[in-house]
C-alpha positions in Angstrom: 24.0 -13.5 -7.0 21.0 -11.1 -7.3 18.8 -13.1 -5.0 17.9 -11.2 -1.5 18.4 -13.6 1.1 16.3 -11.3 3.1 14.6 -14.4 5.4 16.6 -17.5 5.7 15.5 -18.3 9.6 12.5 -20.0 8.9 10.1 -20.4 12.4 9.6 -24.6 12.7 6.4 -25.7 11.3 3.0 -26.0 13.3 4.9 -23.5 16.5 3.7 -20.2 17.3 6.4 -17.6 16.7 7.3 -15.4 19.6 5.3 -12.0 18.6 8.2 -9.1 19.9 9.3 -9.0 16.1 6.0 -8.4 15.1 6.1 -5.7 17.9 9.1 -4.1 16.5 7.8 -4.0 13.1 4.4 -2.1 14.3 6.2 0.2 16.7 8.9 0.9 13.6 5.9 1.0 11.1 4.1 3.7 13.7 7.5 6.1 13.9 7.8 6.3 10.6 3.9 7.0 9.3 3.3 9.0 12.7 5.9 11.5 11.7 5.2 12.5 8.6 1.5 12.7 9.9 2.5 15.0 12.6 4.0 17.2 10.1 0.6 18.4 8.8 -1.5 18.2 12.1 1.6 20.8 13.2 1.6 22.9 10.2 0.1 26.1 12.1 2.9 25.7 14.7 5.5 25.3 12.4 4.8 28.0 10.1 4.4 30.4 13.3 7.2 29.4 14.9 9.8 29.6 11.5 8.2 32.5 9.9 7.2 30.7 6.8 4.4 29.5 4.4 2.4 26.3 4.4 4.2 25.2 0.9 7.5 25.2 3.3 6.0 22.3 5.2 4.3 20.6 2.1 7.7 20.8 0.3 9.4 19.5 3.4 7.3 16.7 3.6 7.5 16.0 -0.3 11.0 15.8 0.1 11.0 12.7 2.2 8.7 11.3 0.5 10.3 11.5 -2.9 13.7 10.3 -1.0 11.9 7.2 0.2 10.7 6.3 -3.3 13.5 6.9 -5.2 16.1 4.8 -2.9 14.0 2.0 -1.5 14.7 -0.6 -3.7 18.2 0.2 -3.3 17.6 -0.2 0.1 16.5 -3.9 -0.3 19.8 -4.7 -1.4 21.5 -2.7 1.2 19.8 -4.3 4.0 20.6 -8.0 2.5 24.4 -7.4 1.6 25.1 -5.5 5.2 22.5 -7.6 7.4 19.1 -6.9 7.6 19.0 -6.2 11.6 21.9 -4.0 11.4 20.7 -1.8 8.3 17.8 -1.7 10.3 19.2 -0.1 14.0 21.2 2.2 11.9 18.1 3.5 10.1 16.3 3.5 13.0 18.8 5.5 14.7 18.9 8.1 11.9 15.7 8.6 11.6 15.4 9.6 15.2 18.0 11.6 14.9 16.4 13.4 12.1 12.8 13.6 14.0 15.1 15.4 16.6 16.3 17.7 14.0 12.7 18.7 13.1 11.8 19.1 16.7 14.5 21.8 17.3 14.0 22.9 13.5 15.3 27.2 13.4 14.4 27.7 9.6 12.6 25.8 6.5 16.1 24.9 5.2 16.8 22.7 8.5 13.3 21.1 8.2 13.9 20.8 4.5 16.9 18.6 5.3 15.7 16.7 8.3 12.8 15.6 6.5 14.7 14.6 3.3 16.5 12.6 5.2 14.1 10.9 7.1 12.5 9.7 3.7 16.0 8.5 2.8 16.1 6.2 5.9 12.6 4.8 5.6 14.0 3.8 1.9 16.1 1.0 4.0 13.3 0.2 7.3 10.3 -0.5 5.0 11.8 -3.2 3.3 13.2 -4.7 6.9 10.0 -5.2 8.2 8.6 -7.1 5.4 12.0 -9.2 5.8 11.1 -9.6 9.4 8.1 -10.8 9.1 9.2 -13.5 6.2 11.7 -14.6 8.6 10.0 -15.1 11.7 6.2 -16.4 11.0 4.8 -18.7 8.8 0.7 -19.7 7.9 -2.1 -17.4 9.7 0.7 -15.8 12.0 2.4 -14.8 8.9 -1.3 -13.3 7.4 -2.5 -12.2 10.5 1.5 -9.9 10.9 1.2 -8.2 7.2 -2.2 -7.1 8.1 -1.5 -5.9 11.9 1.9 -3.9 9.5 -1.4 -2.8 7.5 -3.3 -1.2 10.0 0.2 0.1 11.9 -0.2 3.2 8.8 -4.0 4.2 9.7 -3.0 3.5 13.5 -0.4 6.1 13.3 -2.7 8.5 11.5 -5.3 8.4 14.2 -2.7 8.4 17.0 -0.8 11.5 15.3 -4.5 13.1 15.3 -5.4 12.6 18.8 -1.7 13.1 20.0 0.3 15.7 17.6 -3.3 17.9 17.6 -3.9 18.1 21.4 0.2 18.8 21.7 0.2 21.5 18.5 -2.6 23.0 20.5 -1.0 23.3 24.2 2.3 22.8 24.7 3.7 23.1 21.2 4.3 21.2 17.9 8.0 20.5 18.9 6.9 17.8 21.7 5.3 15.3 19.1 8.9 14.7 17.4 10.4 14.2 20.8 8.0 11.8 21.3 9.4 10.2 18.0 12.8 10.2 19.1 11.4 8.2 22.2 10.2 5.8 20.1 13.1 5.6 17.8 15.1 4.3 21.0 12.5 1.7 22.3 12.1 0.7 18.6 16.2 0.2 18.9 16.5 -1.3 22.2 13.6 -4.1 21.2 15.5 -5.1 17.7 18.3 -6.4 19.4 15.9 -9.1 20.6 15.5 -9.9 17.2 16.7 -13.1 15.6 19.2 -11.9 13.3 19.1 -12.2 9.4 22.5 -13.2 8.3 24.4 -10.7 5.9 24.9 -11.9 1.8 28.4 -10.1 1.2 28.4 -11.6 -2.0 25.2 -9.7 -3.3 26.9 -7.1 -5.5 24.5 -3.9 -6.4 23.3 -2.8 -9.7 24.1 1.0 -9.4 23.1 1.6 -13.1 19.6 0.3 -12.1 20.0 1.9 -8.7 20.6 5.8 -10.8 18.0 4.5 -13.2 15.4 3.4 -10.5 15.8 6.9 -8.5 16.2 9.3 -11.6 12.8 7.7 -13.0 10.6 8.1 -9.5 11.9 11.7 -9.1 10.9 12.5 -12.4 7.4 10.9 -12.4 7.3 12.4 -9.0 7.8 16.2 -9.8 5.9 15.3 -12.4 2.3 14.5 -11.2 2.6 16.6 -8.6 3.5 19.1 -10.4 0.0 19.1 -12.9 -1.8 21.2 -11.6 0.3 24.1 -11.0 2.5 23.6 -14.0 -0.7 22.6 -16.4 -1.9 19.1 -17.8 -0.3 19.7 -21.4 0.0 23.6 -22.2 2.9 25.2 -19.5 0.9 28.0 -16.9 2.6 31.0 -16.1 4.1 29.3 -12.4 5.6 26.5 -14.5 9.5 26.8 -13.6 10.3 26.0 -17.4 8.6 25.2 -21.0 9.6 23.1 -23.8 7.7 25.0 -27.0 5.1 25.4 -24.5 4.8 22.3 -23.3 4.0 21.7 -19.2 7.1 20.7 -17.6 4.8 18.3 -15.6 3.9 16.4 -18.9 7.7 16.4 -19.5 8.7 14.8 -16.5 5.9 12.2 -16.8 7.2 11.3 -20.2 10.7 11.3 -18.9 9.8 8.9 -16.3 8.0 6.4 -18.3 10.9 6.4 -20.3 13.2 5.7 -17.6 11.3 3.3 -15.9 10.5 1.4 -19.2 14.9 1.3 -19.6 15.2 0.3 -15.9 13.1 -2.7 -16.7 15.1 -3.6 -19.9 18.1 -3.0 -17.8 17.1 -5.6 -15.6 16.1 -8.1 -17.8 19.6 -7.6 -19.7 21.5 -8.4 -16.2 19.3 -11.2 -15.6 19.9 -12.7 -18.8 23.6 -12.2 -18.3 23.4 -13.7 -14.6 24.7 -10.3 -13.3 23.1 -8.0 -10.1 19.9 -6.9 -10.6 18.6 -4.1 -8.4 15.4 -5.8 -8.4 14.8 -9.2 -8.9 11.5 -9.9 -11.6 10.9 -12.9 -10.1 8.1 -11.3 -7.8 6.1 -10.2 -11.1 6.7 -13.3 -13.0 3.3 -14.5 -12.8 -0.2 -12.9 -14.6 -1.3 -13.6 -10.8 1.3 -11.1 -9.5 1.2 -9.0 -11.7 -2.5 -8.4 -11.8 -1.8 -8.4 -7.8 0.4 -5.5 -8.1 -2.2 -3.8 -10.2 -4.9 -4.4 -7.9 -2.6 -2.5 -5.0 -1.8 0.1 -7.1 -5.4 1.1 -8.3 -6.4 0.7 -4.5 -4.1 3.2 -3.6 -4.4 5.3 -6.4 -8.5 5.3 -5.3 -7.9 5.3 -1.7 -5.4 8.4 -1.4 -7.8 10.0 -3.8 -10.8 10.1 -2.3 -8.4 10.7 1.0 -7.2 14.1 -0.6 -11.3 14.8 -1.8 -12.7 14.3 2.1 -10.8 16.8 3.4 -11.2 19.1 0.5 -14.7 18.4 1.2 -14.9 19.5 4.8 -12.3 22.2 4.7 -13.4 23.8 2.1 -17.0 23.2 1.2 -17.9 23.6 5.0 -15.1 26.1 6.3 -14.1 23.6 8.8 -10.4 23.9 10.5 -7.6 21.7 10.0 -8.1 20.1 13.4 -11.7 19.9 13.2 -10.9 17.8 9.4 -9.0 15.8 11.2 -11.2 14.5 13.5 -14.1 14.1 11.5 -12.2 11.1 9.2 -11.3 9.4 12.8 -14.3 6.5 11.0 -12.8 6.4 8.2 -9.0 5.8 9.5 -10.2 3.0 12.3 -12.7 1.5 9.5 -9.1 0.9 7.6 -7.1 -0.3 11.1 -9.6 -2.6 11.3 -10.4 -4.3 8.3 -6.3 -4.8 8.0 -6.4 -6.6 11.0 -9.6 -9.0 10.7 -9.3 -10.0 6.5 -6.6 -12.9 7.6 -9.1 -14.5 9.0 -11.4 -14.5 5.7 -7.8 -16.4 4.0 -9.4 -20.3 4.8 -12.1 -19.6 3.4 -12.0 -17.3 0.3 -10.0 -16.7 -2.1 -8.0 -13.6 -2.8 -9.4 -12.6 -6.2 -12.7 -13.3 -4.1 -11.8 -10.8 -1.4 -10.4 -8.7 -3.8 -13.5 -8.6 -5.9 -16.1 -8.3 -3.1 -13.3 -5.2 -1.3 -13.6 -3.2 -4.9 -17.1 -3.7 -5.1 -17.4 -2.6 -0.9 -15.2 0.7 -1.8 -17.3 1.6 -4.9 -20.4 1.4 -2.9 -18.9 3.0 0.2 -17.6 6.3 -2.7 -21.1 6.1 -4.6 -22.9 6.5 -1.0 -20.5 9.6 0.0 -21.4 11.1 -3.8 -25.2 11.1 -3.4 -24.7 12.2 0.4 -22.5 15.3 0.6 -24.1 18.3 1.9 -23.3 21.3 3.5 -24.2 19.3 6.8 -21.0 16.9 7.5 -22.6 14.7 10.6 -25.5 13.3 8.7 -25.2 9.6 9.1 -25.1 8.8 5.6 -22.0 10.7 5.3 -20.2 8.5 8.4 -21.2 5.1 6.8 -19.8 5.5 3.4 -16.3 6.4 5.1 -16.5 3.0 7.0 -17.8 1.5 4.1 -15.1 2.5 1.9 -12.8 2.1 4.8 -13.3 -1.0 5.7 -13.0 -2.2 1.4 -9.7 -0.2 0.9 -8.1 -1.6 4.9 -9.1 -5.4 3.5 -7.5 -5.1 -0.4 -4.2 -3.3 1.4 -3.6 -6.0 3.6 -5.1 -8.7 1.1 -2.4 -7.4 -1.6 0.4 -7.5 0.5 -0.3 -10.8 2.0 -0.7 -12.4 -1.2 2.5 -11.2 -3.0 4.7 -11.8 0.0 3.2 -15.7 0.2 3.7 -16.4 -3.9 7.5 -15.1 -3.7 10.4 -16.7 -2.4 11.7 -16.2 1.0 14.4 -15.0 0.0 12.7 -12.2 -2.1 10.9 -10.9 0.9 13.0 -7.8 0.7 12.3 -7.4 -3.1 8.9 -7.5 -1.9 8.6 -5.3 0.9 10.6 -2.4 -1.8 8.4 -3.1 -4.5 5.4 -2.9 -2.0 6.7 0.4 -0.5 7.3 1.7 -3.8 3.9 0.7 -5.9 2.2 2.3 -2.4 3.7 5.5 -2.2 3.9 6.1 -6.7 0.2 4.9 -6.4 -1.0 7.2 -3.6 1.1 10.6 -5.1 -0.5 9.9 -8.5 -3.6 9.7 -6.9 -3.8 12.9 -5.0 -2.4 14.8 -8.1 -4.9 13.4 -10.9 -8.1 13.6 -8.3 -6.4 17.1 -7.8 -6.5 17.9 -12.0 -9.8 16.0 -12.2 -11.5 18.0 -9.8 -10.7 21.8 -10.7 -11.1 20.8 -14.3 -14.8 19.6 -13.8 -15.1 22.6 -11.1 -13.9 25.1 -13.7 -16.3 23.4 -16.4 -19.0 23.9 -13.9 -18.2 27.3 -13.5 -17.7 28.5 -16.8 -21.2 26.6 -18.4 -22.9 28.9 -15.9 -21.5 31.8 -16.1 -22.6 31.7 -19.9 -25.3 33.8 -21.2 -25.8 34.4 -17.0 -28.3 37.3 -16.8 -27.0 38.6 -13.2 -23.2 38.3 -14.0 -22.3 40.4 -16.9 -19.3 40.2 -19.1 -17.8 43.2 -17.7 -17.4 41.8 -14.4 -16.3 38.4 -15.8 -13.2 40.6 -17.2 -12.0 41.7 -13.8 -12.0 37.9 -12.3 -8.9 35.2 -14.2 -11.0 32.5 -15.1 -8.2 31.2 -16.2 -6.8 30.0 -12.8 -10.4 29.0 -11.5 -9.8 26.7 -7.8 -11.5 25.0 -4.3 -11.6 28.3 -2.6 -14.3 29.0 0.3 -17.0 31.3 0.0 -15.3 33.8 2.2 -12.3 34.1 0.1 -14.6 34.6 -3.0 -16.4 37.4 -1.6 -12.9 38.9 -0.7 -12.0 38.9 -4.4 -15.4 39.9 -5.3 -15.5 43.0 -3.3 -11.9 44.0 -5.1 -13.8 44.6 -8.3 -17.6 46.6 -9.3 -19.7 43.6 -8.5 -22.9 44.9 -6.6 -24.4 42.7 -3.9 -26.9 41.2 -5.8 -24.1 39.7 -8.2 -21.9 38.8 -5.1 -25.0 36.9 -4.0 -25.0 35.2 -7.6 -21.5 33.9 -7.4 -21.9 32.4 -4.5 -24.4 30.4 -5.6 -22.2 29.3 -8.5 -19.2 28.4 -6.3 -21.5 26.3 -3.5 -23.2 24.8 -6.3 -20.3 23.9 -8.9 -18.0 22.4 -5.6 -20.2 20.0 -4.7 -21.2 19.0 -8.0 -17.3 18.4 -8.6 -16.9 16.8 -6.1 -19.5 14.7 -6.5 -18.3 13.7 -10.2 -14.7 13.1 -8.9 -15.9 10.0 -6.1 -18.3 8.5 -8.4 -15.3 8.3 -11.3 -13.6 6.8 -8.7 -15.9 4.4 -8.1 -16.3 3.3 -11.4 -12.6 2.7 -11.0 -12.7 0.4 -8.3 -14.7 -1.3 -10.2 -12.9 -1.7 -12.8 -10.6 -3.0 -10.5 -12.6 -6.1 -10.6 -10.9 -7.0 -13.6 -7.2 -7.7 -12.5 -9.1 -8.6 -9.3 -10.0 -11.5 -11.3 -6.4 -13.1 -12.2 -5.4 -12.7 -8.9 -4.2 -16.3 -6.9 -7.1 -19.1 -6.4 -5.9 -19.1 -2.6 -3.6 -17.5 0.2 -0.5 -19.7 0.2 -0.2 -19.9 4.4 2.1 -22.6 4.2 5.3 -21.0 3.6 7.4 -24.1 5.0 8.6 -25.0 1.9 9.3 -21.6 0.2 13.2 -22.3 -0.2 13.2 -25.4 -1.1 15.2 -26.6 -3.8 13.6 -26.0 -7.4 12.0 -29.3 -8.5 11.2 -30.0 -12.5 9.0 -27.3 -13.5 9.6 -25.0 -10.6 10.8 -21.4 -10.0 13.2 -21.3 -7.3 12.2 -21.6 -4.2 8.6 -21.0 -5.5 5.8 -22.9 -3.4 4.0 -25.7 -4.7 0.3 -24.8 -3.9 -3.2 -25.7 -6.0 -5.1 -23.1 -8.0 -8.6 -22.7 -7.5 -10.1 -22.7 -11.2 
């Protein structure tokens, strides 16, 4: 059998479940997202206090987050053939152990590590808490958990702000992942509370899928993260290889498409052969969930986009610190916490591809408004209103999208679910961050170059001693550090200046309004989502009737 039986306790119909699961499943959802969230509100410590670069950190957390993708639909299967409750105390238990590792962290190779296998753990608790959820409510208790596990990620962001900052900044970074560890053992002693979800020895793993599954997120991983130091197409001089001259970061990307198109196949074959299947396609049979799963990726993709743009925004544009950055997107980050946890109560009475539609069309407006509002001037209110604004679009469609798919699958699939969720977010988000990243400094550099030409103040002379090659996002100070290395006079310092303030906003500007027109794009697949939230999940495992998937609900479509 390939099924996950991942939530056979079923609550009894028309009760209120008790809520300590859904307590758990925050307080688990919190260690995990607060962590890697305190790794880059501490980077200043850490790099202090280990004697090493930025990238150390950033590479750290890349690490886990590449470990979490590549293994976590692996870890769906794990969790069902072991027991869902006991894959998840051992996780749980790691992963504290490994915060505790980071807290008394002596070099980058030790952080490196700790990090890496952090990310590995959370590859077998993120699909858990989907499965806890499946298995202990049903109807608005069900919607209204999968939105409060919604908010639990922007919750931890803003709690790692207000809590990881003020420690960084008085009595050290370390404290924050003690605090984690502390977690880790209330998160522990609570689960045992939990109902448990009994073990399916008889699931038998797909390890070709498994090595296919990893190999391909790895590679699209490196990949897209790698554009825009490794080039789009053409290889830069920092590319660690070339293929004729070819970017190793298009390489990868092509290598992973592959991959992923042969893990599919791979799948299919097992399916038709009634062998294991790493993941079972049954939660993308439908047009409906498929165009569900597009809808959460493009979200993502827009969200951590314009996530990665604000702060570029603020630290760079207006010189503002780390800390300072942090704060300002406090709207932006409760905006999201709440719209997660009030959309469940829209489910009666709209639809999803209504939501949906109406939530792309709230974060286009909410990316338009920050576009034609930017200034050098961060607190004008304009500025505040389209972070809520988009906010409070991107916190509904997360917890909309998540909701829907987990309500048109099987019980039983609730652990394929919670993988594939876990998955789409984090190979959305990562994509998103790089491509805003290559979209932006190619439209900067653009900007740049069209006025440099035929500029009277800047001659060519001087334009030889600066690589316009490697044009970035740098600060006004930095480019009057490079400047006053070369024969540029004030007058022409004064000029480029000008430029740079000029072509980053502009850039800047283009990049949220193409990801506006994105969102709404998004309307399209928006459009094929289900006519209506299934909260009736009392008959998910049911017997298949004529005409049925297994276990698949019986529920009208709203034409």
């Amino acid at each position: 059998m390939s099924t996950t039986p991942g939530a056979r306790a079923t609550p009894t119909a028309g009760t209120n479940a008790s809520w300590l699961p859904l307590i758990v499943v925050v307080l688990t959802q919190i260690q995990a997202s607060f962590a890697v969230n305190a790794l880059t509100v501490s980077m200043a410590g850490i790099t202090t206090d280990l004697d090493t670069p930025a990238t150390s950190v950033g590479t750290a957390i890349t690490a886990g987050t590449f470990a979490m993708a590549a293994f976590i639909l692996l870890g769906a299967k794990i969790g069902a053939k072991f027991g869902t409750r006991r894959v998840f105390q051992i996780a749980v238990v790691i992963h504290g152990a490994a915060m505790a590792a980071v807290g008394v962290s002596v070099s980058p190779a030790m952080l490196f590590i700790a990090q890496a296998a952090s990310g590995a753990v959370i590859a077998l608790i993120a699909p858990a808490l989907t499965v806890f959820i499946a298995a202990n409510y049903q109807g608005d208790q069900q919607a209204k958990s999968i939105g409060y596990l919604a908010a639990a990620i922007p919750a931890a962001g803003v709690l790692a702000l207000l809590i990881a900052g003020t420690f960084a900044s008085t009595i050290g970074w370390r404290y924050s992942f003690a605090l984690i560890v502390a977690l880790a053992v209330v998160n522990l002693i609570l689960s045992f509370r939990i109902k448990i979800v009994p073990p399916a020895p008889e699931v038998e793993i797909d390890w070709v899928g498994a090595a296919f599954a990893a190999v391909a997120v790895i590679a699209l991983s490196f990949g897209f993260s790698g554009l825009n130091a490794w080039g789009l197409v053409l290889a830069t001089p920092s590319a660690p290889f070339e293929i004729l001259g070819i970017s190793p970061a298009l390489i990868l990307i092509l290598a992973g498409g592959l991959l992923t198109q042969a893990f599919f196949a791979w799948t299919r074959k097992q399916k038709r052969e009634g062998k294991p299947q790493l993941f079972n396609l049954d939660v993308l049979k439908t047009g409906a969930e498929r165009a569900t799963t597009l809808c959460m990726a493009l979200m993502m993709f827009v969200g951590t986009a314009a996530n990665f743009l604000i702060p570029l925004y603020i630290q760079i544009v207006q010189g503002r610190s780390s800390l300072a950055t942090s704060f300002s997107i406090i709207p932006y980050t409760l905006s999201i916490f709440i719209a997660s946890t009030v959309v469940a109560r829209l489910y009666k009475t709209y639809s999803p591809r209504q939501i949906a539609r109406v939530g792309f069309v709230v974060v286009a407006a909410g990316l338009t408004l920050l576009a034609f509002t930017i200034r050098m001037d961060w607190h004008q209110i304009l500025v505040v209103v389209g972070l809520i604004t988009l906010g409070l679009g991107q916190g509904a469609i997360v917890a909309l999208v998540f909701n829907t798919l987990l309500t048109s699958a099987p019980k039983e699939l609730a652990g394929d679910v919670g993988a594939w969720r876990g998955l789409v977010h984090n190979m959305s988000g990562s994509v998103g961050i790089a491509v805003a990243s290559v979209f932006a400094v190619g439209i900067l550099g653009s900007l740049i170059t069209t006025q440099l030409v035929d500029n009277p103040t800047i001659p060519a002379s001087l334009k030889s001693e600066v690589n316009l090659d490697d044009i970035n996002f740098v600060s006004n100070d930095h480019l009057k550090d490079v400047l006053d290395r070369t024969s540029a006079t004030p007058e022409q310092v004064d000029e480029a200046v000008v430029i740079n303030t000029d072509a980053r906003v502009r850039a800047l500007r283009t990049s949220l309004i193409a990801l506006a027109g994105l969102a709404l794009l998004a309307i399209i697949p928006a459009g094929r989502m289900p006519g209506e939230v299934a909260l009736d999940t009392t008959n998910a495992a049911q017997p298949p009737g004529p005409g049925r998937r297994p276990g698949k609900k019986q529920k009208a479509r709203s034409r």
